[in-house]
N, C-alpha and C positions, 0 to 999 in steps of 0.2 A: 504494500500500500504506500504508495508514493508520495502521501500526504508530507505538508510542507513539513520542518524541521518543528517548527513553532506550535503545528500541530499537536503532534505527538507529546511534546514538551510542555508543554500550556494545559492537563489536563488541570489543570487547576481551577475550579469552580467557583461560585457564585451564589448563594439564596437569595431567589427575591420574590414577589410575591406573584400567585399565581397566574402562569403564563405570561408574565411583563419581562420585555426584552428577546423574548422566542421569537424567531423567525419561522412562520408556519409554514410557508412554503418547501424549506427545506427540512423541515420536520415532517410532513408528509410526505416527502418522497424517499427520507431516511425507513419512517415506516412501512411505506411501500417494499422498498429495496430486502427490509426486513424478514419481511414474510416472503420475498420471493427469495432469499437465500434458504431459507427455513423448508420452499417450496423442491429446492434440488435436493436433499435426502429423499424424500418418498421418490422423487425420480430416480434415485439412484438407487433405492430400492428396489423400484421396477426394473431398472437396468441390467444390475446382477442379477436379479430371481432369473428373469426371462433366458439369460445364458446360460444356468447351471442345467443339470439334471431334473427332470420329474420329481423326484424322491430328497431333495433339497431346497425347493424354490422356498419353503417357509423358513426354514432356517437362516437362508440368505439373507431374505428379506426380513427378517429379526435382526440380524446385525446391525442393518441403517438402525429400525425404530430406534432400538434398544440404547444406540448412541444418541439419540433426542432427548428420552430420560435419563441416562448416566451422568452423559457431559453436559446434560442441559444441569442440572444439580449442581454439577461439580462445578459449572461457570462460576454461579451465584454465591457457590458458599468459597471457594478461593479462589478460583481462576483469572477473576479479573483484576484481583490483587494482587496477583504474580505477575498479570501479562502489563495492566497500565499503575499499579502503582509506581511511586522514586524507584528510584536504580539502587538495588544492594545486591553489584555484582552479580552472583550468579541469576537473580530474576527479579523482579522487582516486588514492593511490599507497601501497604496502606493498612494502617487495621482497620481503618473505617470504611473502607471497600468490602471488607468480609462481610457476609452475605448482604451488601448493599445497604448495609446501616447509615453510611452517611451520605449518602445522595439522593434523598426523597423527593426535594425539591432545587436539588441544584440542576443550573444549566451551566452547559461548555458553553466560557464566554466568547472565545473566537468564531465558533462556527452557529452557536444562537439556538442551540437546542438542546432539551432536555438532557441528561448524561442517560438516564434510562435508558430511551431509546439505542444510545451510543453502545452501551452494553450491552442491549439485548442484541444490535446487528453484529457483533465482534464474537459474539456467543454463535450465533449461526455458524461461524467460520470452526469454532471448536469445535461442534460438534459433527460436522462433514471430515474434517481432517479425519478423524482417525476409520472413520466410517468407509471412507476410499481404501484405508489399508486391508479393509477384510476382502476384497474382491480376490489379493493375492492368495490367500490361503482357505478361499472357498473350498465347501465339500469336505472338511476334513478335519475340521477343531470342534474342542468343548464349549457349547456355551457357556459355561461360568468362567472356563479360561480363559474365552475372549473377552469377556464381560471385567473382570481385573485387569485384564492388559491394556484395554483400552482408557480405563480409569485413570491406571499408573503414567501409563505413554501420554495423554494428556498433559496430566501434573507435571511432568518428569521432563515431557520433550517440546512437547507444543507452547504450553506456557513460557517457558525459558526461553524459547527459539523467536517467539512472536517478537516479547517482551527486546532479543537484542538487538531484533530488525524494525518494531513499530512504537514500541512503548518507548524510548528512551535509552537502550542498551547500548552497547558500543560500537553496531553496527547500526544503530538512524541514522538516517542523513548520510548517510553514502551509500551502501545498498539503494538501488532502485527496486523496489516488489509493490507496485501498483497496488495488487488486490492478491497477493499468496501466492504466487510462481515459487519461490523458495520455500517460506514459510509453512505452506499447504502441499504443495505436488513434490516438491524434491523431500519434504521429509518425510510424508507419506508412499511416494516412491520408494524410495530407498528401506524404510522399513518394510512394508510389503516383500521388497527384495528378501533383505534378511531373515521376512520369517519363513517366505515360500521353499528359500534354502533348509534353514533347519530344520521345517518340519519333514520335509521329503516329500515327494509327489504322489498324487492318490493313487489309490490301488487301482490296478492296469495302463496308467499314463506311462507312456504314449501309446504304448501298442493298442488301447483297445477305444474305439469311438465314442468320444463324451459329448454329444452335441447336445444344443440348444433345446431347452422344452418352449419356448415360447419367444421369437425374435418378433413377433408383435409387440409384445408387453417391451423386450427390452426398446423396440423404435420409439413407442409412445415414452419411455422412460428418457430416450435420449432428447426427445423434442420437452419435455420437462426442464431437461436440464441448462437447455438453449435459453430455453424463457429466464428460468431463473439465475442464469450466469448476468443477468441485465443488469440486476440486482447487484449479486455480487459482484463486478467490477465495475460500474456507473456510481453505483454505491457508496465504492471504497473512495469516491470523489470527499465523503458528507460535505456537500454542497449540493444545491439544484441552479449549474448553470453550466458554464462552458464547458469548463472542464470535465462537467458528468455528461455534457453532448459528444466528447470528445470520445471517452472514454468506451460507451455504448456503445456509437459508431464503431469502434476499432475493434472491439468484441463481434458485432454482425459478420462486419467481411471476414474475419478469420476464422471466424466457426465455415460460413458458407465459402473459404476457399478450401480452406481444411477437406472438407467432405469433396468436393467437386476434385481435388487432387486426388483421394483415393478412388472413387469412381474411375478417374483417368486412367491412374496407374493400373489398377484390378483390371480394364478393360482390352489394355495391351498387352498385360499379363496372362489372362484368366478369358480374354474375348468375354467375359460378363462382369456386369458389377454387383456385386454384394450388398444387402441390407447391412450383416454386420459390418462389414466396408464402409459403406457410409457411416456409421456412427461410429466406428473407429478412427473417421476423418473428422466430423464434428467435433470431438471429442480433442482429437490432437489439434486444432485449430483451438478449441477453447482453453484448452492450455496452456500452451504457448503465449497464447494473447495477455494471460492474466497478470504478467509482471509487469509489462508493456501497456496496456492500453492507457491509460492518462500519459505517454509520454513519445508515441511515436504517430506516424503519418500514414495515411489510406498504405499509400505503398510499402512501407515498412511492415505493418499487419500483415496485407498479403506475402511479403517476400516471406517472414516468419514461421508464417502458415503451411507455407510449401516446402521450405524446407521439414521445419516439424514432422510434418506427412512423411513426407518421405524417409526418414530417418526411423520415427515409427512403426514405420512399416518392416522394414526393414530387423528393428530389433524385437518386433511380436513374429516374426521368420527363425530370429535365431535363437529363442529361448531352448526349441525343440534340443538344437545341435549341440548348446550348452550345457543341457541336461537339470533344467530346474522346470520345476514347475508353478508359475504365474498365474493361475486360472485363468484372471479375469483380464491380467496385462494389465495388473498398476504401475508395476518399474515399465514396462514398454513403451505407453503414452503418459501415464502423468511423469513416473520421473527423467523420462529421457524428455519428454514435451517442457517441460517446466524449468529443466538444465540449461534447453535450448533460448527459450522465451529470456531466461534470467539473464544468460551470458550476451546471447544474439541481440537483447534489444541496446546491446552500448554502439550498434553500429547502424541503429535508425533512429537516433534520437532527434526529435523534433529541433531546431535551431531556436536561439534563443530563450532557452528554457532554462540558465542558470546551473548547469551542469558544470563538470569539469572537463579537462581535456580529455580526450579519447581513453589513452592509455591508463590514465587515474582510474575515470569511471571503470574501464574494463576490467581494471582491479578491483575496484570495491566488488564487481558484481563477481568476478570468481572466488574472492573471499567470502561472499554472503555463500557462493554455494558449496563452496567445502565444507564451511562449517555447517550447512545444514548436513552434509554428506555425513560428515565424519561423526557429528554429533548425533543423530541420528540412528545411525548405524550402530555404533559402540554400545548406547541404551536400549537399544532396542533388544539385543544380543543378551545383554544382561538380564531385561527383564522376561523373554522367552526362557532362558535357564532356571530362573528363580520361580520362575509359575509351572513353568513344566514338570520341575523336580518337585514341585508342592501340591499344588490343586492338579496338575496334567492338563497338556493342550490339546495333542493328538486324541483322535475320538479310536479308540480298540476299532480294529480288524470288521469283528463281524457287524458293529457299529457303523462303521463305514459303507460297508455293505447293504447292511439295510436303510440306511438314509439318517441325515442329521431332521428330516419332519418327524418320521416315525419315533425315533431314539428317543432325541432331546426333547422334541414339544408334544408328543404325541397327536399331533397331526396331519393330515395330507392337504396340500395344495389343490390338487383337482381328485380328483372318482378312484386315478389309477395312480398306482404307484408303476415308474421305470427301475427296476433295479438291474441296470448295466453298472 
């Protein structure tokens, strides 16, 4: 989120009496933005249900819910006193941020809005981060082990990560991450990576056919996620003017080059183009976009775009060869989309926009993303060891077999169970 320096800095509040001083115009499109980030989880819900197996789609799609309640909690009662309270090094701290006690009726005096509001859109952002991570390790964990890890990996890695790229850390103001390129897809990325590694790949991958129960439900899930990406990166302006026109714009064309790139490529490839193809291209166009859109130009979007794609594509081809198993391709398109978005946007930056020179910027931006690499990855690792060896992640053999609906929630998605 590429909000000004003075932004992030400036949470410093105000009481005054009801509604005086609020800018409502930008309060309502904050709220708007709100519930349309809020809107991309059940999209991505439907997203991965639609791609796993029969005998999984509820369990899938329990992962998003189930991060709406966890992390929605966990925001209110410390999260956002980690992520925008002062700076004390490793994350930031307010006591009167815990569970929201001192900001009943304060507004942010820079941008003229409620801080409620402010929270509750920044909350949206926790609780999709780690919710992206489960696509990696679909089909094959415990619910309650997921349910901890995403708890801890919040506290532990989101919080801290956000706090040194948006809240004040030592990476504001120089990292660019618009709306979560780093923040949200490279760390989510990368964890995904690491747990798809450790946990091993389901029973019969590759050898044996695990296709899609439902690439209806995931297209509708994908066009959810379109709408609601508005939000989140127009959003991450809070403002309602240029710069969230700007921002929105740059978000459209790259979702729609994104996809029209993979159709292309699939077509000279494959002489056909794929639904999951398309939303594969969506997907990688809206990721890429997310660092970048308040700060680059029609054409920079697209060039972004296309490469993304194609790159993407390219690394959900070579996971097979590598021998890990990705399910859903969160490292494929968020963290290799979001690497690219984070690094690539120092070479379309808008003119005049108060940056530094080339080479500066290009630095901040591969600092912001190592450290999400490195920091990431290293926690993450830690905390799959320490849940596995305690509660257990991996769901048993025959458990696997017969489905994480049957097993964990005792449910079925539709009539029939597939048990491939």
């Amino acid at each position: 989120m590429a909000f000004p320096v003075s932004l992030l800095l400036s949470l410093s509040t105000t009481a005054f009496a009801a509604d005086e001083g609020i800018d409502t115009g930008t309060t309502a499109w904050m709220l708007i933005s709100t519930a349309l980030v809020l809107l991309m989880v059940p999209g991505l819900a439907m997203f991965y249900g639609g791609l796993v197996r029969t005998k999984n789609v509820v369990g899938t799609m329990m992962h998003s819910f189930s991060a709406m309640a966890i992390i929605g909690v966990a925001w209110v009662v410390v999260g956002y006193a980690m992520t925008f309270g002062d700076t004390h090094g490793w994350c930031g701290w307010r006591s009167d941020y815990v569970l929201l006690r001192g900001i009943d009726s304060a507004i942010l005096e820079d941008q003229r809005i409620p801080q409620y509001v402010f929270v509750m859109f920044q909350g949206k952002f926790a609780i999709i981060t780690p919710a992206l991570i489960a696509g990696a390790f679909a089909e094959r964990v415990r619910f309650l082990g997921y349910c901890v890890f995403i708890t801890l990996w919040s506290l532990l890695v989101y919080n801290p990560l956000a706090h040194w790229i948006w809240g004040g850390g030592f990476l504001t103001g120089h990292a660019i991450d618009f709306a979560g390129g780093t923040v949200i897809h490279v760390s989510a990325g990368v964890a995904g990576l690491v747990a798809a590694i450790y946990l091993g790949p389901r029973k019969g991958y590759p050898r044996t056919a695990m296709r899609p129960n439902n690439l209806v439900m995931t297209l509708m899930g994908a066009g959810l996620l379109w709408v609601g990406w508005f939000g989140f990166n127009a959003g991450s302006a809070v403002s309602s003017g240029l710069k969230t026109a700007q921002a929105l714009t740059m978000t459209q064309i790259a979702a729609a080059t994104g996809a029209m790139t993979w159709m292309v490529l699939e077509g000279l490839v494959h002489r056909k183009a794929t639904s999951l193809g398309l939303v594969s291209g969506i997907l990688a166009g809206l990721v890429v976009i997310t660092p970048a859109a308040g700060d680059v130009l029609p054409g920079g979007a697209m060039a972004l775009a296309v490469i993304a794609t194609l790159v993407c594509y390219v690394a959900v081809l070579a996971k097979i060869r590598l021998g890990y198993d990705d399910t859903l391709d969160v490292f494929g398109i968020h963290g290799v989309a979001g690497m690219i978005g984070a690094v690539g946007l120092t070479f379309f930056l808008r003119d005049g926009a108060g940056h530094p020179d080339l080479l500066t910027q290009l630095w901040f931006q591969v600092e912001g993303v190592a450290v999400a690499i490195g920091y990431s990855a290293i926690v993450t690792l830690g905390l799959l060891l320490a849940i596995d060896r305690t509660l257990g992640l991996r769901m048993p053999l025959e458990a696997e077999r017969a489905g994480m609906d049957h097993e964990l929630h005792g449910e079925q998605g539709y009539g029939l169970l597939d048990l491939n």
